[in-house]
C-alpha positions as CSV (number, residue, x, y, z in Angstrom):
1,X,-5.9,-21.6,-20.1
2,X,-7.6,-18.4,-18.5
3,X,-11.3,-18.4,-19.1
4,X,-12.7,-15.8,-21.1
5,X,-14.2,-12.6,-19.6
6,X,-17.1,-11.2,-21.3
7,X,-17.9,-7.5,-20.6
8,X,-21.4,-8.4,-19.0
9,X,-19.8,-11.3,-17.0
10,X,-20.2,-10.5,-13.5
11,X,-22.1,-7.5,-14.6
12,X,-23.6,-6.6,-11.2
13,X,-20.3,-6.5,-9.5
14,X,-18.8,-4.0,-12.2
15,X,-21.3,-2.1,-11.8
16,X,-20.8,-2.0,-8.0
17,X,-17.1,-1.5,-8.4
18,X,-17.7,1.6,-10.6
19,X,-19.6,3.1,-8.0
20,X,-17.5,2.0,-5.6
21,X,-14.8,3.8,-7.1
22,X,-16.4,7.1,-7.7
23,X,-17.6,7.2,-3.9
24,X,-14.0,6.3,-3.0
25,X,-12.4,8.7,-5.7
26,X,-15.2,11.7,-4.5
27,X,-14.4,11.1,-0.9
28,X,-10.7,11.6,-1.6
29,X,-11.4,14.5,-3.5
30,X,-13.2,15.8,-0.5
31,X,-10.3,15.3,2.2
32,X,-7.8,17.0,-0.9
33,X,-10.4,20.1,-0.1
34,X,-10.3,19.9,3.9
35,X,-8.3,21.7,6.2
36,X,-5.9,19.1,8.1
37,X,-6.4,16.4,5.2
38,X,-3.1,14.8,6.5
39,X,-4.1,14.7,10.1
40,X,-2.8,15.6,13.2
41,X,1.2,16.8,13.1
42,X,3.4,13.6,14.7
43,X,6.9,13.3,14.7
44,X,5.9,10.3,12.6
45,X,4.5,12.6,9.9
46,X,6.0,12.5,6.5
47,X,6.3,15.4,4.0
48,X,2.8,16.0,1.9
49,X,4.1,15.0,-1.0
50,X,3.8,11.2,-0.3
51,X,0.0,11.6,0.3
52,X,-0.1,11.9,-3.4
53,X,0.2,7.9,-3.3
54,X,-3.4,8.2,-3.0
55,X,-3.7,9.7,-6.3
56,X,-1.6,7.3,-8.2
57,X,-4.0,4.7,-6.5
58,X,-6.6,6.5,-7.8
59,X,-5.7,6.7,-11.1
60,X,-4.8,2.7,-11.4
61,X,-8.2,1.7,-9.3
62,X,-10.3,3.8,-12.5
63,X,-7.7,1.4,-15.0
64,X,-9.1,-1.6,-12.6
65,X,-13.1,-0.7,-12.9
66,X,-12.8,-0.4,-16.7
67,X,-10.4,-2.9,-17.6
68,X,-12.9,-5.6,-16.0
69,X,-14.8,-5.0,-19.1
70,X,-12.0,-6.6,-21.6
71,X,-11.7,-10.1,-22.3
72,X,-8.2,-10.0,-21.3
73,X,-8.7,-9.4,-17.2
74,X,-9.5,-13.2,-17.1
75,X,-10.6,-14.1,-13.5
76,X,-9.7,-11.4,-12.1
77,X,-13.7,-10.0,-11.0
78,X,-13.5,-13.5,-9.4
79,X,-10.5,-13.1,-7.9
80,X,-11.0,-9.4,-6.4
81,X,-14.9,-10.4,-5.7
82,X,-16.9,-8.6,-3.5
83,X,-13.7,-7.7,-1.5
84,X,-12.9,-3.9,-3.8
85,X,-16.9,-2.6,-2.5
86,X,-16.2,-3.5,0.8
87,X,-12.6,-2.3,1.0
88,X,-13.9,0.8,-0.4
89,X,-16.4,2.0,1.4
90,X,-14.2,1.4,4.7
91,X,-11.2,3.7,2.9
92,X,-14.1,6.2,2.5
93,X,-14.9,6.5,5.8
94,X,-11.5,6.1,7.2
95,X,-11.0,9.1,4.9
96,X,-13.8,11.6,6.2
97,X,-13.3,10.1,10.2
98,X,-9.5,10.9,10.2
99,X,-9.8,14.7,8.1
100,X,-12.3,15.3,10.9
101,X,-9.8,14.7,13.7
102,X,-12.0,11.4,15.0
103,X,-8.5,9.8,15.5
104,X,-10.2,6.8,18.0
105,X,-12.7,5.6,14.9
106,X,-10.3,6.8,12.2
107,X,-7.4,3.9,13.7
108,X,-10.3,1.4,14.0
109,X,-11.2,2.0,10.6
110,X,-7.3,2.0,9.5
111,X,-7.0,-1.3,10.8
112,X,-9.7,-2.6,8.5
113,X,-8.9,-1.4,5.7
114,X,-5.5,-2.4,6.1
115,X,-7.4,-6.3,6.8
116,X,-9.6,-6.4,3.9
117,X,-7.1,-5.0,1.5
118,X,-4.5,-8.1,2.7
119,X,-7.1,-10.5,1.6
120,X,-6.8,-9.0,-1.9
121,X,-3.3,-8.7,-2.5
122,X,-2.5,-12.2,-1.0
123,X,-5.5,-14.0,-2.6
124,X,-4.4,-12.2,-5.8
125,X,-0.8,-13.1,-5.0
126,X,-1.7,-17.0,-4.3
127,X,-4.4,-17.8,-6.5
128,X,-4.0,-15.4,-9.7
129,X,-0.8,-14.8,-10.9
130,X,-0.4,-11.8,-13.9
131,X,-1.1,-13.2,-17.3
132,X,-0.9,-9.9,-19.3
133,X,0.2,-6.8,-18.6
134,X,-3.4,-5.2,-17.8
135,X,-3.5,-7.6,-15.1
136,X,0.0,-6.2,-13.9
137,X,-0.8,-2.8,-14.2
138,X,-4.6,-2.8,-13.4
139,X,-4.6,-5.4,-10.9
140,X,-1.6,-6.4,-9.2
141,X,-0.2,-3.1,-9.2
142,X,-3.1,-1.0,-7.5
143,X,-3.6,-3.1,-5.0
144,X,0.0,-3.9,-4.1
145,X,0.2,0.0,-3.5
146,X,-2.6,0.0,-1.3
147,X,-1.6,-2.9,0.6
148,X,1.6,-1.2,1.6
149,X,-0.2,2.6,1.8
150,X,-3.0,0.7,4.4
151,X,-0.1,-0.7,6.3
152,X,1.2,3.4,6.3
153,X,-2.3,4.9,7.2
154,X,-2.3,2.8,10.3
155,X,0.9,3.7,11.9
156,X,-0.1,7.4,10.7
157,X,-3.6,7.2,12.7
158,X,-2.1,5.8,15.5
159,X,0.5,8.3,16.3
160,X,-1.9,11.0,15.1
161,X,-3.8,9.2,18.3
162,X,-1.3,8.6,20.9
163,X,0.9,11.3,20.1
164,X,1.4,15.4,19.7
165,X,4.6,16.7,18.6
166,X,5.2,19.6,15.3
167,X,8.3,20.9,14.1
168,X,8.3,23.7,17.0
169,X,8.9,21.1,19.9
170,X,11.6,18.8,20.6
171,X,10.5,15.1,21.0
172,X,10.7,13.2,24.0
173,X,12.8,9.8,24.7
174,X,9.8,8.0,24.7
175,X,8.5,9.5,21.2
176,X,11.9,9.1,19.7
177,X,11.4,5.2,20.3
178,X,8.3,5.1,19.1
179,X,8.9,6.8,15.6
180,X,12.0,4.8,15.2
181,X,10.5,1.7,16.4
182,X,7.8,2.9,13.6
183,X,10.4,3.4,10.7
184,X,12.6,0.2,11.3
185,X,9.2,-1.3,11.0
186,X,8.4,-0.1,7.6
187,X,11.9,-0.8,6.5
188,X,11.8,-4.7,7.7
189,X,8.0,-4.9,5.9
190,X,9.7,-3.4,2.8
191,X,12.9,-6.4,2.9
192,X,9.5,-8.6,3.5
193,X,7.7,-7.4,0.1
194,X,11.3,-8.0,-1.6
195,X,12.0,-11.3,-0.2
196,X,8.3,-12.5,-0.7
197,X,8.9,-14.3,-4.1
198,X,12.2,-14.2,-6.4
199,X,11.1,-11.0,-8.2
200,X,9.3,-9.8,-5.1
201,X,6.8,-6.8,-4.7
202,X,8.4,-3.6,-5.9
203,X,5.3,-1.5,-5.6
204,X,5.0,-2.0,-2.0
205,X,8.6,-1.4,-1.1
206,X,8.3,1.1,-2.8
207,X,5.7,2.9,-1.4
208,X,7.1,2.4,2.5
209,X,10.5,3.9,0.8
210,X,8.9,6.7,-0.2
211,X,6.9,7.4,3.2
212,X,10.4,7.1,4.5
213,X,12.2,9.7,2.7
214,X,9.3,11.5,3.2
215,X,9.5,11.5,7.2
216,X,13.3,12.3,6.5
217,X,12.5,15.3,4.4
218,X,9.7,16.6,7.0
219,X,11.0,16.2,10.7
220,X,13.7,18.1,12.2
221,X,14.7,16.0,14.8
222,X,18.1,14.2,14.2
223,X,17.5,11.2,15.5
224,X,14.5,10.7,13.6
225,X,15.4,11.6,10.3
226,X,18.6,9.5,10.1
227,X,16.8,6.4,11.1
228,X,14.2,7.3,8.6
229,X,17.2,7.3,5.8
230,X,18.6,4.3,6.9
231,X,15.4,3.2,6.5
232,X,14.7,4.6,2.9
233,X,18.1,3.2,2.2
234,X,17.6,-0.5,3.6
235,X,13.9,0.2,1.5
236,X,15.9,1.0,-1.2
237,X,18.1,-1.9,-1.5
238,X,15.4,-4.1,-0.9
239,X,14.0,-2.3,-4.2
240,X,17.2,-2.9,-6.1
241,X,17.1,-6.9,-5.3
242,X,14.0,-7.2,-6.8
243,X,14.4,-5.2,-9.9
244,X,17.4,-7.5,-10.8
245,X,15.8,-10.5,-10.4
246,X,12.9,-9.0,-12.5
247,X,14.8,-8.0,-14.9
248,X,17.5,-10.7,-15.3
249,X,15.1,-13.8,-14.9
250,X,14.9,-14.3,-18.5
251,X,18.8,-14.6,-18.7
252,X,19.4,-17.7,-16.7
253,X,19.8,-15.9,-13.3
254,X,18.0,-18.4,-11.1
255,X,17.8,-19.1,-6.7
256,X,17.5,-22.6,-7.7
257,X,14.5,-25.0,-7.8
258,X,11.9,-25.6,-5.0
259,X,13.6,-28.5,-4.1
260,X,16.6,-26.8,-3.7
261,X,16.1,-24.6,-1.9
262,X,14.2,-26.4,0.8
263,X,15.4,-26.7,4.7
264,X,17.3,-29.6,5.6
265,X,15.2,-29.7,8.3
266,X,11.8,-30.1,8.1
């Protein structure tokens, strides 16, 4: 039985997440506003368009601060803790680091964000399961987005360090690897979030998916853009997989039992 949640339950740490959210939600605003808001031009680089997975974060994380009002978000304060203040405030300044070129700090920071928001999603994953569908959509769903956008922002901050390319110069050997190396990466996390749990993690494949088409859409470079759609199409399958077994889990469709499908081997 989920325990109750009264609005003033935790009241201190709402109140901390609401203005946790509007310093996070302001300092995105701010980047929005800056001149080179998506960072250095890589060969890595995806179109602009999937930088609006920030806003659709947004938008969820303000469903998050005021549906831990309602009875119905049932541990999840507890669950989330302390962790959404923190994670916050080090997005924030990842934010203004990286739209000021500091590409050295801005990785740094990118690296732990992309920490602090693992301990969400997998304590959420492991220790509170969705009851309702506010904790699907308010919860669950926000930060499985920014667990797979974090992973993004890293691998964007560290080309935007180590590397220089734009869509006036040819890359080299060594930058093709890297950016494919890159892309098979993000394709392999995205069979990962699909093959997590039956149903697996649509959100976050499908956030790497879209990065993917992205850097297809933006670079000019052959070898670079097909890898990235094989990627997007690997992502997409992945996607696909875990829609199904969404969808068809109430009609019988099953991978077995725990015990079945345990290794022979111990």
């Amino acid at each position: 039985m989920p325990s109750t949640n009264h609005w003033n339950d935790h009241l201190p740490l709402k109140i901390v997440n609401l203005l946790t959210f509007a310093f996070l939600f302001s300092s995105n605003i701010y980047s929005a506003f800056t001149p080179h808001s998506y960072g250095r031009d890589t060969y890595f680089t995806p179109a602009d368009y999937v930088f609006y997975t920030w806003t659709i974060i947004d938008v969820l994380l303000l469903g998050f601060v005021i549906y831990q009002f309602f009875d119905d978000s049932t541990d999840i304060v507890h669950g989330i803790g302390w962790r959404f203040p923190l994670i916050g405030v080090l997005n924030a300044i990842f934010v203004h680091v990286f739209v000021t070129r500091h590409y050295i700090v801005a990785l740094i920071f990118a690296i732990l964000v992309a920490s602090t928001v693992s301990t969400a999603y997998y304590t959420l994953s492991a220790h509170y399961p969705a009851r309702s569908i506010g904790d699907t959509v308010f919860v669950h769903l926000p930060f499985s987005l920014w667990h797979a956008w974090s992973i993004v922002l890293v691998l964007i901050s560290a080309f935007a360090l180590f590397t220089h390319g734009n869509h006036h110069t040819h890359p080299s050997v060594l930058s093709r690897i890297l950016v494919v190396a890159a892309e098979a990466f993000l394709a392999l996390t995205a069979i990962g979030y699909a093959f997590r749990s039956r149903e697996g993690d649509v959100a976050g494949a499908a956030v790497l998916a879209f990065t993917l088409y992205g850097i297809y859409d933006a670079q000019r470079d052959d070898v670079i853009r097909y890898c990235a759609l094989a990627g997007f199409i690997v992502s997409l399958l992945s996607i696909v997989k875990s829609l199904y077994f969404t969808f068809a889990g109430d009609r019988g469709v099953s991978l077995g039992t725990d015990d079945e499908r345990r290794p022979l081997v111990a």
